[in-house]
Z-matrix of the N, CA and C atoms (Angstrom, degrees):
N
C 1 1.465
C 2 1.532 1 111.42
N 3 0.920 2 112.49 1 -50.08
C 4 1.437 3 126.07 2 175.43
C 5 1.231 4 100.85 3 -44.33
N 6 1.214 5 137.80 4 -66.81
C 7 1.512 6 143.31 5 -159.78
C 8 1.708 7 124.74 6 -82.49
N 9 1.511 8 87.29 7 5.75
C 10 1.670 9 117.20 8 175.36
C 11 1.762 10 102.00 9 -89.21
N 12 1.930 11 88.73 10 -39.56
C 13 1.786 12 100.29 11 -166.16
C 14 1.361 13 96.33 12 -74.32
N 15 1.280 14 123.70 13 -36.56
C 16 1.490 15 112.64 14 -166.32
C 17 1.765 16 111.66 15 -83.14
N 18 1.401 17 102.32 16 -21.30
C 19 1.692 18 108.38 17 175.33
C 20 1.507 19 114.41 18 -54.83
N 21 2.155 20 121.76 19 -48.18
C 22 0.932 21 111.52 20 -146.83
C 23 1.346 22 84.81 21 -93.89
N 24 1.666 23 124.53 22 -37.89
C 25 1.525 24 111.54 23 -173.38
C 26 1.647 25 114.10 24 -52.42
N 27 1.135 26 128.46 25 -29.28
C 28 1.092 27 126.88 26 175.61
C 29 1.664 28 132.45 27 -62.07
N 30 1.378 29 91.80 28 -23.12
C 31 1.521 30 93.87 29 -164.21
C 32 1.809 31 101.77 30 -111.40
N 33 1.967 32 103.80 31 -11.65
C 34 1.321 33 91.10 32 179.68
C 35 1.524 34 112.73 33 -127.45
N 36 1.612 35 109.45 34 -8.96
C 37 1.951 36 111.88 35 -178.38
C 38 1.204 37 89.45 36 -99.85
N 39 1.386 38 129.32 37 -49.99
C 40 1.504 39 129.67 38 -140.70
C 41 1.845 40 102.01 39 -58.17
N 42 1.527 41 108.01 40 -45.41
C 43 1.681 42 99.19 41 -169.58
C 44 1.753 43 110.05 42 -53.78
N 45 1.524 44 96.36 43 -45.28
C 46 1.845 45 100.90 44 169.64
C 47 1.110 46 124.65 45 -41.75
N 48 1.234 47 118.46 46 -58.97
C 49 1.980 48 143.39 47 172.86
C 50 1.915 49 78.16 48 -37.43
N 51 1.350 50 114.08 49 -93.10
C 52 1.210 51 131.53 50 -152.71
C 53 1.976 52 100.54 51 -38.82
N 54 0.756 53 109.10 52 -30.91
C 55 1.872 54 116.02 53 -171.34
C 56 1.567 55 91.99 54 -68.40
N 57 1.894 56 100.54 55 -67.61
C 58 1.201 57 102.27 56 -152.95
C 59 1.825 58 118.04 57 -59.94
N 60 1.421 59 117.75 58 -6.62
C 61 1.533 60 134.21 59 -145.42
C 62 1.588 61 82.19 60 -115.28
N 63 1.181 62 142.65 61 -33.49
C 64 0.828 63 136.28 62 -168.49
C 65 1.904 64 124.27 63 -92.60
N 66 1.199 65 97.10 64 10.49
C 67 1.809 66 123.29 65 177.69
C 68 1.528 67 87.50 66 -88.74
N 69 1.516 68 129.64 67 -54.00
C 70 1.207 69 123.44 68 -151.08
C 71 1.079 70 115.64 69 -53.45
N 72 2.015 71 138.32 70 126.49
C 73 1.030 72 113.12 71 166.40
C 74 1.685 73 129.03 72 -91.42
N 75 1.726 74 111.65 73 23.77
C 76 1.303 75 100.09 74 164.83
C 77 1.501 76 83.92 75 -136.73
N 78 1.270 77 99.42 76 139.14
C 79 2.033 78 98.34 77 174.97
C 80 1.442 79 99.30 78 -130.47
N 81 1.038 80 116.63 79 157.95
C 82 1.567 81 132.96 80 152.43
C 83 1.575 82 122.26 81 -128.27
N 84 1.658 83 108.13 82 168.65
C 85 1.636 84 95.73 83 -173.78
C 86 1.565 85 106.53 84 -168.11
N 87 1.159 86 96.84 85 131.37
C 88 1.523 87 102.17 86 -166.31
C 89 1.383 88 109.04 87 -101.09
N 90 1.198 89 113.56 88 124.75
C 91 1.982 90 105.33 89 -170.60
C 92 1.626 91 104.18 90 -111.07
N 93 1.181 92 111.31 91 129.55
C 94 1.415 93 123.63 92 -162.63
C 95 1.316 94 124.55 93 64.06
N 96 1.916 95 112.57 94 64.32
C 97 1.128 96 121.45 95 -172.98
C 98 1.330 97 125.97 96 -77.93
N 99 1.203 98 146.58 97 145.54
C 100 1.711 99 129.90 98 160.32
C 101 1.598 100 109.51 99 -76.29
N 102 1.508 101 102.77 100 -177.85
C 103 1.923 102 106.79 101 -160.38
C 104 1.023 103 91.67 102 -76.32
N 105 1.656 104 160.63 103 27.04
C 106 1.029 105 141.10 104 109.85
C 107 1.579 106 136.91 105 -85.08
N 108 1.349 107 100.63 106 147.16
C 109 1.304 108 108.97 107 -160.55
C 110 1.568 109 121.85 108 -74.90
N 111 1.281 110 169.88 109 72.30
C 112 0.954 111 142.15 110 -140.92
C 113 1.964 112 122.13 111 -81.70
N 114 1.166 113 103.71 112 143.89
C 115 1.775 114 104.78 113 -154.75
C 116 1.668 115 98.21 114 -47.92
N 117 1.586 116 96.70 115 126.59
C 118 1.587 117 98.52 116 169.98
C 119 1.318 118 124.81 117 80.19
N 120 1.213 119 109.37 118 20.57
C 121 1.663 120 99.50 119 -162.76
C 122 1.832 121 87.02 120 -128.82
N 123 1.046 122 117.12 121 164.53
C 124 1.798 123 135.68 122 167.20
C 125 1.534 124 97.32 123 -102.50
N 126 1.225 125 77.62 124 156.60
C 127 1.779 126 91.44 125 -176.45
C 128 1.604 127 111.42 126 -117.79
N 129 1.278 128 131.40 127 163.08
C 130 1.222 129 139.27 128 150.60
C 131 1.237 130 117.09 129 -153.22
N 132 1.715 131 120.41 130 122.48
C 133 0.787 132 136.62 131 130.98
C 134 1.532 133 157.48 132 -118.06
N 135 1.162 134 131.29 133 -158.80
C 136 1.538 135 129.80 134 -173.78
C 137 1.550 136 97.05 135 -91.46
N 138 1.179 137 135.51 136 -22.17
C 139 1.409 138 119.58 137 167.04
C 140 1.733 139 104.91 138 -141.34
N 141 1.421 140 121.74 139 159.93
C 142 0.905 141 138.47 140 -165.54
C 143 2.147 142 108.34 141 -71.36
N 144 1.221 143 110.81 142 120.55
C 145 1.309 144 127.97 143 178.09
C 146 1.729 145 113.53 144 -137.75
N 147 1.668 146 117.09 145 162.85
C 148 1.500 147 132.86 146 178.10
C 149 1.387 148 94.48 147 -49.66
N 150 1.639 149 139.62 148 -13.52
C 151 1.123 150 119.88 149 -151.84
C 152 1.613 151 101.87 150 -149.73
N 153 1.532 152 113.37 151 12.54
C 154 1.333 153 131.84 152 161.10
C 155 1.870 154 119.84 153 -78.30
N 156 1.098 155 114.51 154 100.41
C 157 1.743 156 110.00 155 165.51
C 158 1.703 157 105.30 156 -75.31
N 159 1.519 158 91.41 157 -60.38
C 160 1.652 159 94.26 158 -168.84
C 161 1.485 160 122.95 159 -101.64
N 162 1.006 161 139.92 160 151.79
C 163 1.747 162 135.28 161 171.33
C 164 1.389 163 120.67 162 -110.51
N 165 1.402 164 116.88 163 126.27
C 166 1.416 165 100.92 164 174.49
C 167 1.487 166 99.68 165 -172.83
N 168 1.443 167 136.34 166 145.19
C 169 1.003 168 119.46 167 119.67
C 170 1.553 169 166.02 168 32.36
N 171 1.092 170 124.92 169 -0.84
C 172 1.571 171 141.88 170 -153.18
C 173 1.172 172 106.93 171 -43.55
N 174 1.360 173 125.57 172 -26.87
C 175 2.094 174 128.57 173 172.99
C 176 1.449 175 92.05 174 -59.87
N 177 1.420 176 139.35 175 -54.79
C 178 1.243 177 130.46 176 178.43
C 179 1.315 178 144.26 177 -96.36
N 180 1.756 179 96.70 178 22.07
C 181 1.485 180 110.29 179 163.70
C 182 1.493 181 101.67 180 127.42
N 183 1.653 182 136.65 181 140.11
C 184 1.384 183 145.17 182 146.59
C 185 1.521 184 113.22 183 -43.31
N 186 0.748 185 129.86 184 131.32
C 187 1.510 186 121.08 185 156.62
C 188 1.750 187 127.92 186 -116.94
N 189 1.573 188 87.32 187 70.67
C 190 1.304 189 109.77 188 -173.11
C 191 1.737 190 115.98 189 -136.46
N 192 1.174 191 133.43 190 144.49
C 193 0.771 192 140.11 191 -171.20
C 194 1.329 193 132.61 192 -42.16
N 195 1.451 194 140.61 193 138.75
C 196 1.526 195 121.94 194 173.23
C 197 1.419 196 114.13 195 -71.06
N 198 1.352 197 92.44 196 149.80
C 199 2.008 198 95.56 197 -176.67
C 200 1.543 199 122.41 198 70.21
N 201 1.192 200 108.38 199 9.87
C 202 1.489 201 97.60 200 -173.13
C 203 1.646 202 124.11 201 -84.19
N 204 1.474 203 120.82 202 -17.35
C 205 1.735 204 116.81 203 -164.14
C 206 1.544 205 112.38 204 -120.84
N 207 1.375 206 117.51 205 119.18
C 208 1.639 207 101.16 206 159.45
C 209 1.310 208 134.29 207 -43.28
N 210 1.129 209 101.00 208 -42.68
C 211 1.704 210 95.55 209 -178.25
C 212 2.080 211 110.53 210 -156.79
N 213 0.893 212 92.23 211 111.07
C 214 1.465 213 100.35 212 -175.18
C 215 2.073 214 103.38 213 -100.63
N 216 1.439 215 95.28 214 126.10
C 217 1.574 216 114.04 215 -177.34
C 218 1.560 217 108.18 216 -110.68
N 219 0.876 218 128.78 217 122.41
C 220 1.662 219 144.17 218 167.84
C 221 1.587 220 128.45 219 -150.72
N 222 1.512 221 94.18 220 107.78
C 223 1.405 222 149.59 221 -164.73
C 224 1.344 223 118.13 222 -63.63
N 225 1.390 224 137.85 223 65.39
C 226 1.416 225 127.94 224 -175.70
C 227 1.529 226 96.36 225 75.52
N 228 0.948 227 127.96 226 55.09
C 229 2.015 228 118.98 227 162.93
C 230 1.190 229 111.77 228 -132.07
N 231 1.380 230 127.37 229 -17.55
C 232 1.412 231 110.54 230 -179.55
C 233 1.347 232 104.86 231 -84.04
N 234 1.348 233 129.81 232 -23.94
C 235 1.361 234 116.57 233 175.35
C 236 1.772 235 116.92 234 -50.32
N 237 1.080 236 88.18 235 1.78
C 238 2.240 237 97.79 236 -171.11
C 239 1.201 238 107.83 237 -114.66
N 240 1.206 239 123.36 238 -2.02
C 241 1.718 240 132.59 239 -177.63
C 242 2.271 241 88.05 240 -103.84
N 243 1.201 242 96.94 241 127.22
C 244 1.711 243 108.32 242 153.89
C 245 1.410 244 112.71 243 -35.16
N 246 1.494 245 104.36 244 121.72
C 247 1.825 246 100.57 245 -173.87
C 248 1.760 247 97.77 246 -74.07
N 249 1.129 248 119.57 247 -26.49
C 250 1.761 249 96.21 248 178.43
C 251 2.013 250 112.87 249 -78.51
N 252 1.316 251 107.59 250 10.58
C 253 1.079 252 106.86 251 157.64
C 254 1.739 253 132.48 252 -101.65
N 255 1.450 254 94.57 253 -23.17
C 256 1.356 255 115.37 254 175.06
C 257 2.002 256 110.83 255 -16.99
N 258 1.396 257 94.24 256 -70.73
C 259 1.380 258 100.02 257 168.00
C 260 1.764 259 136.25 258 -21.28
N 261 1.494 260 81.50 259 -49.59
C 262 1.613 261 97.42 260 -178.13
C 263 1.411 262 109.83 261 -58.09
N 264 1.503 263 81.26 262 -61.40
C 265 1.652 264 85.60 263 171.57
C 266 1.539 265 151.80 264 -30.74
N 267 1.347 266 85.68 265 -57.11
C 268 1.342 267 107.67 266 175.65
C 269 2.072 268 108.81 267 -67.75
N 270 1.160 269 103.41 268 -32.46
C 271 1.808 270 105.62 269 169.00
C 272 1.229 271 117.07 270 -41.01
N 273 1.844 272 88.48 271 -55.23
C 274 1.711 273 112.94 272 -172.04
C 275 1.553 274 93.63 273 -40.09
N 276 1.335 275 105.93 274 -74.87
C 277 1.656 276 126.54 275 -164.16
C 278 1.620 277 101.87 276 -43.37
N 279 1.474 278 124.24 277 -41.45
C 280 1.472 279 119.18 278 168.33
C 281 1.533 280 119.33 279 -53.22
N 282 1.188 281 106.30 280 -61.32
C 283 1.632 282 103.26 281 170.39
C 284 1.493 283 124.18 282 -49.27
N 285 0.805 284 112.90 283 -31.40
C 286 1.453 285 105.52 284 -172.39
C 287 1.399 286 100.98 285 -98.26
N 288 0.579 287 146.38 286 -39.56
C 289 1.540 288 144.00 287 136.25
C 290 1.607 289 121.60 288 11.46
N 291 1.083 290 144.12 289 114.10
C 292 1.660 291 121.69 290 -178.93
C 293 1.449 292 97.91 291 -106.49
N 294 1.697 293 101.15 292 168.25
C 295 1.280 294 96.25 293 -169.32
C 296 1.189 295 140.42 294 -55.58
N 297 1.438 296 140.63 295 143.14
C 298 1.608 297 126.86 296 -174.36
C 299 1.868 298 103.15 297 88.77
N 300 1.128 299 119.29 298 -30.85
C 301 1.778 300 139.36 299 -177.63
C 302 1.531 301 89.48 300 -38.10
N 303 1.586 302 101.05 301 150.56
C 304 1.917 303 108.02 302 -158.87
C 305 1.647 304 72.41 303 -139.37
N 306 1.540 305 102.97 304 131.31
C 307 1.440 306 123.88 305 179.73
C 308 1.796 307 88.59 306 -105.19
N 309 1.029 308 119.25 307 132.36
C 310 1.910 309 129.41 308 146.64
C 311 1.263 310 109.43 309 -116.27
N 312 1.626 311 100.75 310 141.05
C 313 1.523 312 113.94 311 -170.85
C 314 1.277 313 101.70 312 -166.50
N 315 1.556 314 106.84 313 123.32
C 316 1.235 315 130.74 314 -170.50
C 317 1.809 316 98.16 315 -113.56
N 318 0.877 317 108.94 316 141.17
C 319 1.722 318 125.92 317 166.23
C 320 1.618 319 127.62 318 -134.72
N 321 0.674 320 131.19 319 -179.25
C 322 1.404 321 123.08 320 150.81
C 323 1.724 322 118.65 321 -96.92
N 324 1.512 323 93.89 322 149.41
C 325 1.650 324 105.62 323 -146.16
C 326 1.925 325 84.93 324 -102.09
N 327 1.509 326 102.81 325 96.64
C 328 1.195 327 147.83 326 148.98
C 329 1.791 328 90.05 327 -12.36
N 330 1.042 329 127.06 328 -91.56
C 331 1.718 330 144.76 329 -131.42
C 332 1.788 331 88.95 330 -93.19
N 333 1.294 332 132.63 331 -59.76
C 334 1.126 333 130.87 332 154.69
C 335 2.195 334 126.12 333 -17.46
N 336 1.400 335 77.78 334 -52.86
C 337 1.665 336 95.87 335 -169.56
C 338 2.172 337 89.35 336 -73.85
N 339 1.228 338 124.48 337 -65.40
C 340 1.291 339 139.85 338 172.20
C 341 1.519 340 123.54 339 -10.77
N 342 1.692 341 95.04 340 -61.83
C 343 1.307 342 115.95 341 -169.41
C 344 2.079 343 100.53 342 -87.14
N 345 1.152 344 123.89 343 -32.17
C 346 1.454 345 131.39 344 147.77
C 347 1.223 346 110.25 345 -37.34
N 348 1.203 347 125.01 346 -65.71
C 349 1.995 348 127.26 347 179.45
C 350 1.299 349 101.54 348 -47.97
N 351 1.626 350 103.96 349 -69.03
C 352 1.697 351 118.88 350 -179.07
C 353 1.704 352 120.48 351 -27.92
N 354 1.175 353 109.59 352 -51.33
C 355 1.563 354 119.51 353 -158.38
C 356 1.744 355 92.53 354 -95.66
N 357 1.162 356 121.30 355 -43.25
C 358 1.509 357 134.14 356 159.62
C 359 1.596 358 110.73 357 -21.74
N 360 1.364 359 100.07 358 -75.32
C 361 1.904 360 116.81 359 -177.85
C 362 1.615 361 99.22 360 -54.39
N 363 1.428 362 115.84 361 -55.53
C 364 1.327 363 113.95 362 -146.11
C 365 1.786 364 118.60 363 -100.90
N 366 1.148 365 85.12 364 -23.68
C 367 1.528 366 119.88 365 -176.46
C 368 1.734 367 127.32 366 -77.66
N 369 1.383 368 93.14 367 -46.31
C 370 2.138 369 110.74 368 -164.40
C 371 1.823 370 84.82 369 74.72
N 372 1.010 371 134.95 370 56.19
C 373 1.489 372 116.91 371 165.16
C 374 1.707 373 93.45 372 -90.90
N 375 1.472 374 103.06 373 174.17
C 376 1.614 375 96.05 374 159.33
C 377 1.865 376 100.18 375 -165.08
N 378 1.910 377 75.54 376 54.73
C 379 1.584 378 93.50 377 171.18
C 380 2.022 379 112.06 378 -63.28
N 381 1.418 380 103.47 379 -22.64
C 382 1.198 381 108.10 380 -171.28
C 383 1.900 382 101.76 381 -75.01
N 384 1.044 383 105.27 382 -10.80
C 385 1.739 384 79.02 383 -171.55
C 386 2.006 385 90.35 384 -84.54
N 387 0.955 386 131.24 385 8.57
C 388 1.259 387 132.14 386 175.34
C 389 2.427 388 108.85 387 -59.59
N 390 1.492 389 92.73 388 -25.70
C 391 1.166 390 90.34 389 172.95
C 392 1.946 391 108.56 390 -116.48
N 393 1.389 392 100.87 391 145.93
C 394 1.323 393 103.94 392 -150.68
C 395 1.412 394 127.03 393 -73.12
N 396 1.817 395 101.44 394 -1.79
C 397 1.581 396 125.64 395 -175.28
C 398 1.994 397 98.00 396 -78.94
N 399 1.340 398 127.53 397 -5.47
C 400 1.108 399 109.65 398 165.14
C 401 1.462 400 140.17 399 -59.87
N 402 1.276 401 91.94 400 -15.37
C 403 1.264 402 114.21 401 -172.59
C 404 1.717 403 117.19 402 -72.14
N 405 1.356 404 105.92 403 -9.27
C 406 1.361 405 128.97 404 -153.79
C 407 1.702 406 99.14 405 -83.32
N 408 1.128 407 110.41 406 -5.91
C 409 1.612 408 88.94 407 176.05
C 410 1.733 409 102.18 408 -154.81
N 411 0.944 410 90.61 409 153.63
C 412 1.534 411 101.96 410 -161.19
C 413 1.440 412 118.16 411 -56.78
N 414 1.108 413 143.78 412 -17.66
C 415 1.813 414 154.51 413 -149.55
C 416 1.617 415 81.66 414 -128.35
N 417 1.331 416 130.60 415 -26.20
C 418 1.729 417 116.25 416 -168.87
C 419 1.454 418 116.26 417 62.95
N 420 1.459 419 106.11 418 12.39
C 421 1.241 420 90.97 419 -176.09
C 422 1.507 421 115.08 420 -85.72
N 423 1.544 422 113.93 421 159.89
C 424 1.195 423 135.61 422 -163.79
C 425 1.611 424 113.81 423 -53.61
N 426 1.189 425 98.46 424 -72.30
C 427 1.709 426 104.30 425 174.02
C 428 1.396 427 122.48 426 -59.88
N 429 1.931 428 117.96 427 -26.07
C 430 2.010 429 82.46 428 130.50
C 431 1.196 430 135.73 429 -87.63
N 432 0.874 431 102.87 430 14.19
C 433 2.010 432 98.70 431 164.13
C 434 0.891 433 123.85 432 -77.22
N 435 1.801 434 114.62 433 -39.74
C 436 1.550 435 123.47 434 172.82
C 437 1.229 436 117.28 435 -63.17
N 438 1.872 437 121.56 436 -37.20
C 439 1.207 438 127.61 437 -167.59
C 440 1.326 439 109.27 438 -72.38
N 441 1.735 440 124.10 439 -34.77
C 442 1.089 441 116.96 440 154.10
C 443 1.356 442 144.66 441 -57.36
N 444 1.488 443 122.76 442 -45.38
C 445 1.212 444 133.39 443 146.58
C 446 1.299 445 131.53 444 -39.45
N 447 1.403 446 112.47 445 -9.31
C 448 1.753 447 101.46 446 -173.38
C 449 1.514 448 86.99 447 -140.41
N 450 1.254 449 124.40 448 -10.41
C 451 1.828 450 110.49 449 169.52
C 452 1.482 451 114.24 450 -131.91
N 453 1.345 452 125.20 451 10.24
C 454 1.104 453 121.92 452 -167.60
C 455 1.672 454 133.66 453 106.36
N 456 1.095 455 127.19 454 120.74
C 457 1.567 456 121.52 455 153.54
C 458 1.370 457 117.76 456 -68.92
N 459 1.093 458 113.50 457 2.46
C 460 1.644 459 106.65 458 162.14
C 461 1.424 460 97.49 459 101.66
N 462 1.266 461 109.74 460 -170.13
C 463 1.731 462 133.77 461 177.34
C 464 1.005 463 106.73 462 -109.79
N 465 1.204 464 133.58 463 -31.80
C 466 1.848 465 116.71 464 -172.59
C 467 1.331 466 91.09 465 97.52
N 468 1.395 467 138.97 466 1.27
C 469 1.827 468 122.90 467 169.18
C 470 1.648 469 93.66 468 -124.74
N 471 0.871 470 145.81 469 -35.42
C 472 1.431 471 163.15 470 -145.53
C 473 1.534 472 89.02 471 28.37
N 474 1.484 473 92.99 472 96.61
C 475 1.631 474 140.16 473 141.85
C 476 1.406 475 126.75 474 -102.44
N 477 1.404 476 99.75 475 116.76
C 478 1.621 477 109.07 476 177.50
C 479 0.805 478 125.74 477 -64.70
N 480 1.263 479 133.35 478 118.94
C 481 1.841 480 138.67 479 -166.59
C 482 1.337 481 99.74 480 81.74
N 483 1.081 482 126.06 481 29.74
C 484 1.526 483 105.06 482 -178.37
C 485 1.877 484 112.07 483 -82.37
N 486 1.370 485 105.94 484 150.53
C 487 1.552 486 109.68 485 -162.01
C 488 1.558 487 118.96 486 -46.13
N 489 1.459 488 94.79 487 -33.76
C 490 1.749 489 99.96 488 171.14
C 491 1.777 490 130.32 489 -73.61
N 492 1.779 491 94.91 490 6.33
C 493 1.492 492 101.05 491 168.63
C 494 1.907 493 112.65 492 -71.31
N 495 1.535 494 112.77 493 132.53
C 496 1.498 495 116.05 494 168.83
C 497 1.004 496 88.74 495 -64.81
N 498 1.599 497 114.44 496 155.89
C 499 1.440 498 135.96 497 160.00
C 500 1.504 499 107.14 498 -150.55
N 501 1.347 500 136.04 499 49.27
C 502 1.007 501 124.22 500 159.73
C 503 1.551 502 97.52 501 174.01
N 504 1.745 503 138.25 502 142.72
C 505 1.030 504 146.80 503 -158.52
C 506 1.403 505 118.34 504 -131.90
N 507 0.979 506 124.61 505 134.85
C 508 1.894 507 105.47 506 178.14
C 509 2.072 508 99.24 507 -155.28
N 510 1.812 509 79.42 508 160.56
C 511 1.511 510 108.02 509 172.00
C 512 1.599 511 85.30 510 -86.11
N 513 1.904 512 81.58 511 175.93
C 514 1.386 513 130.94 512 172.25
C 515 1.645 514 94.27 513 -54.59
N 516 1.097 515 101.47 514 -91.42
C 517 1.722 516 136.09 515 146.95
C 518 1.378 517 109.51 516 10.94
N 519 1.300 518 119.16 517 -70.50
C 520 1.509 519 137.57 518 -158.04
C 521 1.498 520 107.13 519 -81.49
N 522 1.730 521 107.81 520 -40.38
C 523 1.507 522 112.12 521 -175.90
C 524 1.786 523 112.00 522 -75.92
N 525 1.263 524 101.51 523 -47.39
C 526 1.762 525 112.21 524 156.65
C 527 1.111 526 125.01 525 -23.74
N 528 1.643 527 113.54 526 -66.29
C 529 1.443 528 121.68 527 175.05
C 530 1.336 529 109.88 528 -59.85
N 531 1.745 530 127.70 529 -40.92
C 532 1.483 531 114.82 530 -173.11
C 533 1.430 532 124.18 531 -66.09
N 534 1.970 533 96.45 532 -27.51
C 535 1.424 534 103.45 533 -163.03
C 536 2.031 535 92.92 534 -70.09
N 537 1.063 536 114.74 535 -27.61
C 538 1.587 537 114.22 536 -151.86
C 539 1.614 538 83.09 537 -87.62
N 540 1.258 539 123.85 538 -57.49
C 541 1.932 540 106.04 539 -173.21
C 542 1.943 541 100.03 540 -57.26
N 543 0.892 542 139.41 541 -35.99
C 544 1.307 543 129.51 542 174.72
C 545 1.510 544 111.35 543 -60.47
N 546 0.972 545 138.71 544 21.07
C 547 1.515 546 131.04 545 -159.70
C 548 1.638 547 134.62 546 64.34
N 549 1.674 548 121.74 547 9.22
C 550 1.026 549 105.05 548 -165.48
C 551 2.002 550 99.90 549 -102.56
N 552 1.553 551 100.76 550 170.84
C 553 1.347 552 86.69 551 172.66
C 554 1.464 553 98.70 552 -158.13
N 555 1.324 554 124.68 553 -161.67
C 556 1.659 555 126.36 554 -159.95
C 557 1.322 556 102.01 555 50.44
N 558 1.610 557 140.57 556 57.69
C 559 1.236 558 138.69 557 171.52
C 560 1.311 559 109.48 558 -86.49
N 561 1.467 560 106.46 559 132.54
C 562 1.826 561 121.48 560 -167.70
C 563 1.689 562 111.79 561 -133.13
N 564 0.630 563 126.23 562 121.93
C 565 1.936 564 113.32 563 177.91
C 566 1.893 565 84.79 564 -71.25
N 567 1.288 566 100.36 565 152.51
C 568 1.497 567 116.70 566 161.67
C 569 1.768 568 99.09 567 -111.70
N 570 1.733 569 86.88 568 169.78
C 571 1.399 570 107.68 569 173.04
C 572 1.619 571 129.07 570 -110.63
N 573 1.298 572 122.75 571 148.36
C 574 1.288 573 101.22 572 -171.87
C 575 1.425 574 138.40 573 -48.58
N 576 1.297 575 91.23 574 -26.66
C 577 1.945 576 92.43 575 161.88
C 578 1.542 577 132.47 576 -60.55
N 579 1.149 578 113.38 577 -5.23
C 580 1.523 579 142.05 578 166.51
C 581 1.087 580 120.83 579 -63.99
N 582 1.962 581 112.60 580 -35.95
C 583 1.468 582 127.56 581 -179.92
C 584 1.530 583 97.17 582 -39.38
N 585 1.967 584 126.97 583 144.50
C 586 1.088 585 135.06 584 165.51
C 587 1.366 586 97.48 585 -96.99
N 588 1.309 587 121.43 586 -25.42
C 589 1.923 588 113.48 587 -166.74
C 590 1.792 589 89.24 588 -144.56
N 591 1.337 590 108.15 589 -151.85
C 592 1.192 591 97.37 590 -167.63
C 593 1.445 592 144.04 591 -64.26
N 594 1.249 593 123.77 592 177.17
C 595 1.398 594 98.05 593 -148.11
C 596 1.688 595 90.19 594 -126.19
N 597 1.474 596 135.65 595 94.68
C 598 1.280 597 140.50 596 153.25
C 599 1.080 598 130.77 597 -23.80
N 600 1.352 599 112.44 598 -10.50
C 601 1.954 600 124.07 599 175.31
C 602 1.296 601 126.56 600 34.46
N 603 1.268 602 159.68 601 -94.07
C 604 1.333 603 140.72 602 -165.99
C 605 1.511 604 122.95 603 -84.69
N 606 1.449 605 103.80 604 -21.81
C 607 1.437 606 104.79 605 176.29
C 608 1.377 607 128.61 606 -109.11
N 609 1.676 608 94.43 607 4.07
C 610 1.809 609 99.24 608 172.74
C 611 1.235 610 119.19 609 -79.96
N 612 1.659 611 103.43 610 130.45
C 613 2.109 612 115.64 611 155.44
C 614 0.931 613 109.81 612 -79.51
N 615 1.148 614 127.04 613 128.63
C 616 2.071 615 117.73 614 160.42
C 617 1.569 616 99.41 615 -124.48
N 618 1.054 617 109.24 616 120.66
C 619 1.677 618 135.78 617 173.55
C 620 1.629 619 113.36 618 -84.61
N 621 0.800 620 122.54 619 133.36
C 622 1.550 621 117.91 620 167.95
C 623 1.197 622 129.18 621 -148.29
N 624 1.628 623 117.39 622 105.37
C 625 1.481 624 130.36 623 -167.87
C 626 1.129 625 123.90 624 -113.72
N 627 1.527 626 123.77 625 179.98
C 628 1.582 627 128.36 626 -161.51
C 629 1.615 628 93.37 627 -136.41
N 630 1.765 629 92.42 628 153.27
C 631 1.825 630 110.22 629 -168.35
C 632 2.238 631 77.94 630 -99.62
């Protein structure tokens, strides 16, 4: 049903949405939003939600204009895009971007989550119950915590490939370097009080750069 909803909005509100969004002279846009909306912002995602304008794809490109947004925020989604695509991505996110435009991007912090498993197995640490997904399986044990954290708790149908599979992981370090070979610069880690929508708590990075 869902994929009925996202077929017709696409082919018959979305060009309107796209007209009317495009008068604005300050826009923002959140790519891979949840069913809430955050104040003022456009949405895009891969399927139709309360807080979706546009639909698409983002592994195979935005289809949005160059120069168009002050500041575009996206919340836990690149971990769901292929890390050897990551790159692309992040271009996309440059272009559309107008000049001076401040990208925020939160993920989950890859090397953080790692060294938790690490010290976990080898250690007796139980730095990992510090994030609240430990709770997620009955024994608490570590290596499902990690398995969740770095591939998913699944969908609730266990469907293969399903959109909520991670596919790609990153450092502090690692995301820095991509954002700066893509063109971005003024790179800053933010803090969780920075969160615009929800707030991932112990294991979120949020990066925040300039076009």
């Amino acid at each position: 049903m869902i994929f009925i909803k996202t077929h017709l909005y696409k082919l018959f509100a979305e060009p309107f949405v796209r007209y009317k969004n495009s008068k604005k002279k300050t826009r923002f846009l959140e790519i891979g939003p949840g069913p809430k909306r955050l104040s003022d912002f456009e949405g895009l995602n891969i399927v139709k939600n309360h807080a979706t304008d546009y639909i698409a794809d983002v592994a195979k490109g935005i289809p949005l204009k160059d120069n168009s947004f002050d500041i575009i925020y996206t919340s836990h989604f690149l971990e769901h895009i292929e890390w050897y695509k990551t790159e692309f991505v992040l271009k996309e996110m440059y272009r559309i971007l107008k000049k001076g435009g401040i990208l925020e991007l939160w993920v989950p912090d890859g090397l953080k989550i790692a060294q938790a498993f690490v010290n976990g197995e080898t250690q007796q640490s139980n730095d990992f119950t510090k994030d609240g997904w430990w709770k997620y399986n009955d024994e608490h044990d570590v290596c499902k915590w990690f398995n969740g954290r770095i591939f998913t708790y699944g969908d609730g149908q266990k469907i293969k490939g399903h959109w909520n599979s991670h596919l790609s992981a990153f450092s502090e370090r690692y995301l820095v370097n991509l954002l700066k070979k893509t063109g971005f610069s003024n790179i800053t880690k933010m803090e969780n009080s920075e969160c615009r929508g929800y707030d991932h708590g112990w294991i979120n990075l949020g990066i925040k750069a300039q076009k």
